[in-house]
N, C-alpha and C positions, 0 to 999 in steps of 0.2 A: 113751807106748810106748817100749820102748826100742830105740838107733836101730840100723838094718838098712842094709844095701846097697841103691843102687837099678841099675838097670840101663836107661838108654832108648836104644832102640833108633828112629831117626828114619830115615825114606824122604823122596826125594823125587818129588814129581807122580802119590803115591797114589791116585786116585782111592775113595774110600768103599765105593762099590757092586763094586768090581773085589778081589772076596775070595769065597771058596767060600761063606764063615759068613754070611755079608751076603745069599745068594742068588743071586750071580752064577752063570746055568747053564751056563758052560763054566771058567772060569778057575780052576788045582788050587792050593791055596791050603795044603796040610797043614799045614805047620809055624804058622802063624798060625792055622788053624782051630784046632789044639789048642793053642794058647795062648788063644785066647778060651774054647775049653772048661772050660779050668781058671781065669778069673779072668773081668771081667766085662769087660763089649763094651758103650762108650757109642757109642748108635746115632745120635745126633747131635751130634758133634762138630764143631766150626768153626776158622778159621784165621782170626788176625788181620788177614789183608792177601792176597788170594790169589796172591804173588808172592814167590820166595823170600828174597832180603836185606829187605825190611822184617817177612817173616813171624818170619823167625828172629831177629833182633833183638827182636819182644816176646817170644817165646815164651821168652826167655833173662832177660830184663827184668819179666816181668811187664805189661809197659804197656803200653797202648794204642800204635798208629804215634804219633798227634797228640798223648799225651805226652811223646815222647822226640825228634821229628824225622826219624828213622830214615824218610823218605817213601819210597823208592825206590831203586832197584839201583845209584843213584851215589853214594847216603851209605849207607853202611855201619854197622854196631855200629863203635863206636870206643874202647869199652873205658871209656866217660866216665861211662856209668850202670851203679849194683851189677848186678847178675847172680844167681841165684840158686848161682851157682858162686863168685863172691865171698863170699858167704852159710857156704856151706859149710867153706870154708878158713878162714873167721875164727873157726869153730868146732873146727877141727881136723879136718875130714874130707877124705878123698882127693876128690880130682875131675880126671879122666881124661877127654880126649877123643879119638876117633878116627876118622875119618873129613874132613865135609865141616860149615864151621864157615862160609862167608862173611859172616864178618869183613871191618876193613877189612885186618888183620896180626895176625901171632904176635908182633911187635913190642910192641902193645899188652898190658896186663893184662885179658885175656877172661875169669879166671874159673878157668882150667884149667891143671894142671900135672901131666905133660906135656899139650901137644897135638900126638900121633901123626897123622902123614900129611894135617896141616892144607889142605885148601883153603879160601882166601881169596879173594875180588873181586881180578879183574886187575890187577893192581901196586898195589892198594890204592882204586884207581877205582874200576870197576863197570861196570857198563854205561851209561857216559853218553849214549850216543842216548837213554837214556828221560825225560833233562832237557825236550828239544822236545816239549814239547806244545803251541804257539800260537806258529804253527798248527805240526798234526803234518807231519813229514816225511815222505817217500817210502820205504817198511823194507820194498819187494818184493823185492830182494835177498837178504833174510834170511829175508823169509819163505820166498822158493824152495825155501832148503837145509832145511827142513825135510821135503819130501817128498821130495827126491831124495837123502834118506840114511835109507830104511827098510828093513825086511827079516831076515836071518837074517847073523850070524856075531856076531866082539866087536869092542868099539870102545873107545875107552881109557877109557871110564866103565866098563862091565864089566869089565875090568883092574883099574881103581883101586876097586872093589869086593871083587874077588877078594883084591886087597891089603889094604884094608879087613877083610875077615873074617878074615885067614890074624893078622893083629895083632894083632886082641879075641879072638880063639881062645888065642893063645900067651899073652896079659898076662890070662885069665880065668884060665888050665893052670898060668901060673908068677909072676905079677905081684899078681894080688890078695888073696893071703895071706901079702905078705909084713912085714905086721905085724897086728896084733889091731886098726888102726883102720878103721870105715866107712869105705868107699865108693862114688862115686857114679860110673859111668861113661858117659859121654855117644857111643854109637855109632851114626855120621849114614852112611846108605848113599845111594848118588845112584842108583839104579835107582829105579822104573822112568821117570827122566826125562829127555827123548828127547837124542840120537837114536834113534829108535824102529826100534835092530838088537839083534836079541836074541842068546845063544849058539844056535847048532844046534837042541840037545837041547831045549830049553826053545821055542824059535819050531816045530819039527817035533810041539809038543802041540796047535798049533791049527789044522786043517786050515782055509784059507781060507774054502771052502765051509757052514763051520760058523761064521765068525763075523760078526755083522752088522753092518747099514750104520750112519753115524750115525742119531740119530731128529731130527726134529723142526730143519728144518736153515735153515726161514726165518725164525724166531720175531723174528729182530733186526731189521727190514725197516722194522716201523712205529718205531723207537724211534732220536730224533736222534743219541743219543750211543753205543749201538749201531751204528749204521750206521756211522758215522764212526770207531769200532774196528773194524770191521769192513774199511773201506775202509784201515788200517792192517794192522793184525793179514790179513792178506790171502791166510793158506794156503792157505785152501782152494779158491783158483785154481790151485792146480796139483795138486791130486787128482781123478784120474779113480776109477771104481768100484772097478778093480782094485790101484789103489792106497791105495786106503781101509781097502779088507777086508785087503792086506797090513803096512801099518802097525798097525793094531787088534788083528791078529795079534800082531806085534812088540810093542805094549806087553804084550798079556796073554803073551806068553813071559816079558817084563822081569820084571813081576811075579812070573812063578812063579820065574824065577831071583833076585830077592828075598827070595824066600821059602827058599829054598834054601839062599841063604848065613845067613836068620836062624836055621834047623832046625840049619846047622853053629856058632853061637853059641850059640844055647840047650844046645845037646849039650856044647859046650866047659862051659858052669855048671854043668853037671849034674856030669861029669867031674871037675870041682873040687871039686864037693860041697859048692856053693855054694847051687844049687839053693834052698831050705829057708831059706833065710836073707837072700834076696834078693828085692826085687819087680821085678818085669819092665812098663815101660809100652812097649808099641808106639804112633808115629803117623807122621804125614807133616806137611814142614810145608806145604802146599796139593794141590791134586787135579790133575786132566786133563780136559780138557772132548772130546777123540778125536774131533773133528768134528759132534758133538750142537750143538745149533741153531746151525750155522753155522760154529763156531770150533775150534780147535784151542789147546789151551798149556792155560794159564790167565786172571788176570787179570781175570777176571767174576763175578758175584756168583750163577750158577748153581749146582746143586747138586754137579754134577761137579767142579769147579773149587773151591770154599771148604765142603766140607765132608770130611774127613780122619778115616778111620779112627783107634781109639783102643781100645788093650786094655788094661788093668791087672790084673794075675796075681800073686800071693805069695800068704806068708802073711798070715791071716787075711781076705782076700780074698773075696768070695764067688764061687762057683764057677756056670757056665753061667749067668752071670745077661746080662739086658740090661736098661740103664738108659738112658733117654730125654727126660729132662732134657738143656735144650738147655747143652754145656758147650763151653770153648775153651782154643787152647792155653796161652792163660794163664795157665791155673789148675796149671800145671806148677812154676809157681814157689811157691805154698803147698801144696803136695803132697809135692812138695821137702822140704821143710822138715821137714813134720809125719813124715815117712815118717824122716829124717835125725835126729828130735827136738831140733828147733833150736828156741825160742821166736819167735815172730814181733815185728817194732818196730815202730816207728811211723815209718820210716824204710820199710817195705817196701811196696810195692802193694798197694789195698786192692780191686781190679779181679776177681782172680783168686779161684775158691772151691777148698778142695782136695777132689780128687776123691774123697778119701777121707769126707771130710763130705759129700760128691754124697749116694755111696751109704747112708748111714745116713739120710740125712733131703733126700731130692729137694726141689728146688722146681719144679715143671715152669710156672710161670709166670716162670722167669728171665729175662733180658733177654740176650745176646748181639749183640757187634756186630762189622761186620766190614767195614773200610775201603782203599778204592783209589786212591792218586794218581801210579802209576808212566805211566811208558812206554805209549803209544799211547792213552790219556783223554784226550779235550778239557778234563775235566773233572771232580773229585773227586765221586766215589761213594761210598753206606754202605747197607751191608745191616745190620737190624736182625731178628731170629730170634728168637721165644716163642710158649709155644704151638704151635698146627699155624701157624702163621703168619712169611710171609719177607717185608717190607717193603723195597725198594730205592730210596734216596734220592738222586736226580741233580743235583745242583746249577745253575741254570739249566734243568731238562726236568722232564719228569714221572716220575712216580715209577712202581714196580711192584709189582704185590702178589701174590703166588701165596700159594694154601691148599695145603699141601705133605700133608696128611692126604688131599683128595679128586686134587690134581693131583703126585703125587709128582715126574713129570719135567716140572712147570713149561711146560705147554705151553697153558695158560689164564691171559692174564696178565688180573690183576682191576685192573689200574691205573689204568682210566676209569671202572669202573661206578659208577653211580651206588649201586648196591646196598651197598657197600662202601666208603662214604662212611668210615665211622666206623672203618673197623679200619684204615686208612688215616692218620684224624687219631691213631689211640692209638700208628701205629707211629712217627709224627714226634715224637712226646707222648713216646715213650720214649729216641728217640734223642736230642732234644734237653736232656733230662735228664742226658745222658750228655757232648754237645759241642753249638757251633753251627755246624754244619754249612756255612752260609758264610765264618763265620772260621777255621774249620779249611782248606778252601779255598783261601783269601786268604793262609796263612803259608806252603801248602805252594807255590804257586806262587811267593810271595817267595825261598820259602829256595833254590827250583831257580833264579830267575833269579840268585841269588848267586853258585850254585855255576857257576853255568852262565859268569857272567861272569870269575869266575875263571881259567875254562879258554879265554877270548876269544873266549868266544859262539861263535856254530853254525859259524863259519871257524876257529875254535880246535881245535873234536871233531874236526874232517877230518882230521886230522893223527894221531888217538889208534887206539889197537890196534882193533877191529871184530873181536865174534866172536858167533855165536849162543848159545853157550852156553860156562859158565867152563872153559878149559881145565884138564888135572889138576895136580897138584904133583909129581906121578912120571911115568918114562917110561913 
């Protein structure tokens, strides 16, 4: 085929279900509902890591966390492994980035030139609290400030959005035809991922009283290694009801103001009359768990949390379709490619499917996997996804198995029954096809005590910047 412009447009702490087209019955989603309108909406989409620096580092990669090291929010992309933006330039295509990259630096070779209004991991750090995991430390401090900055006005992430749009709008109007070569432009927006304070207009669409509680809010109680995120990850001690439904609020305003800035990007392509000649993929790179069975953020292998809307829209596209083959963000890196008419090597990941082969020829018995070793786990986790089927693999505990066809919000876990012996053994049978699950484990806790000892162990971090979430790169 020959090669077209791509255009992705990436959110962060999307939640899936939190979009008009998805079903959600309050949250106004327009400009995303007609982009799925016009190209095809995969309804089970996944994230390689439900946390943002090791998500975005495969999705850019191609690979798995546990083939590149990328564990967690203190190792960052480093620029060491290709990229499918590396990919691109060595064939001569533009690649543009804008927005929000966490990296470890613009220092490095990411892949991208320019990278407009880059944010990266804190001085090149990250969040190293999430190195301590044995035993976890005490992160109630942190957790506090997440309820006590919810509600209604902007915050410098709204700001650096607004920024964000106001840049892909001008460099779509007057930047991207300024030669006859493709390109690919990479535009990461950080809504709706908290603090969960929306603008005005956008938190005044959801009257309180219309939006509901979390559901399903004990499920973690019987499960060791739940509990013990839980006893970390610890929000949801400082929400009362009425701060619940006001937060809840606040994310679905996030969202619709989301949506708002991508209706002012999609309208800038159009405008260019570029439109026609460009494919559009929307996703996020992880979800929001909004206080559903217990938790808040992400970080767990629940549906809210590691399953991430995904639209793909251009030409020859198929139109109001949905595809349900279980796919990931990995597959963005041979998508890439074929969409760019780049030949693939043997040199590139062979992990990812392009989603453009999804759609002509599903496999709905694929294998999807999707791994956790950051910040507040005792212990490395793996969810495995085929089928109606989500197996969760806890290293040291027992596993969990939800039927997501009969149980969609996971509120039946089949991780003892004896009934379910067998779908149980096929999801270990598949995952371990994939890694082994204890030596994946055993590196990632190595490589953190490294890094960890670098920085001179847990009396070392005391010293180092603390923030909940990455500050912007503008004022």
């Amino acid at each position: 085929m020959p090669a077209q412009n791509l255009l992705i447009i990436m959110s962060d702490e999307h939640s899936a279900e939190v979009l008009g087209h998805a079903g959600h019955p309050l949250v106004q989603t327009p400009h995303l509902d007609a982009l799925a309108a016009r190209g095809t909406r995969f309804s089970n989409a996944y994230t390689p890591s439900p946390i943002c620096v090791p998500a975005r580092a495969a999705f850019h990669t191609g690979r798995h966390v546990h083939e590149t090291g990328y564990w967690d929010s203190a190792q960052p992309y480093d620029g060491k492994v290709p990229t499918w933006g590396h990919r691109l330039h060595g064939h001569k295509r533009r690649s543009v980035s804008i927005g929000k990259l966490h990296f470890r630096s613009s220092d490095d070779d990411n892949g991208f030139d320019p990278e407009l209004l880059a944010m990266h991991v804190v001085n090149g750090v990250g969040w190293s609290e999430g190195l301590l995991r044995d035993p976890l430390p005490d992160y109630r401090k942190g957790a506090s400030e997440l309820a006590s900055d919810v509600g209604r006005g902007e915050s410098t992430y709204t700001q650096y959005d607004r920024a964000i749009t106001a840049r892909t709008c001008d460099w779509l109007e007057n930047e991207a035809k300024a030669d006859d070569t493709p390109w690919t432009a990479f535009v990461s927006l950080v809504s709706p991922h908290y603090p969960l304070t929306a603008p005005d207009a956008f938190y005044d669409l959801y009257p309180h009283n219309d939006v509901d509680l979390p559901r399903h809010v004990t499920g973690h109680l019987d499960h060791p290694v739940l509990n013990a995120m839980r006893e970390f990850w610890c929000y949801d001690d400082y929400f009362d009801e009425a701060r619940m439904r006001e937060a809840r609020a606040a994310y679905l305003g996030l969202v619709s103001f989301l949506d708002h800035n991508i209706g002012q990007i999609l309208g800038a392509l159009d405008t260019a009359g570029l439109t026609n000649s460009t494919t559009v993929l929307y996703t996020s790179d992880h979800g929001e768990l909004l206080g559903n069975h217990g938790f808040w953020t992400k970080s767990l292998m629940y549906e809210e949390s590691v399953r991430v809307p995904m639209i793909l829209a251009g030409p020859d596209i198929p139109s109001g379709a949905i595809h349900q083959e279980p796919v990931s963000l990995l597959d963005l890196y041979p998508t890439a490619l074929e969409i760019m008419n780049i030949p693939r090597t043997t040199d590139d990941p062979t992990t990812g499917r392009s989603l453009l082969a999804s759609i002509v020829e599903p496999d709905p018995d694929r294998t999807i996997i999707s791994e956790y070793h950051d910040g507040g786990s005792p212990t490395g986790f793996y969810m495995v996804r085929w089928a109606n089927w989500k197996y969760i693999h806890y290293v040291g505990a027992r596993p969990q198995l939800f039927d997501l066809a009969a149980d969609p919000h996971e509120q039946t876990d089949l991780g003892e029954s004896a009934d379910y012996s067998d779908v149980r053994s096929e999801g270990e049978k598949r995952l371990r096809a994939i890694l082994d699950p204890d030596t994946v484990n055993a590196r990632a806790f190595a490589d953190q005590k490294r890094k960890l000892d670098d920085y001179g162990g847990p009396d070392g971090l005391a010293s180092m910047v603390r923030f909940n979430h990455t500050p912007v790169p503008i004022a």
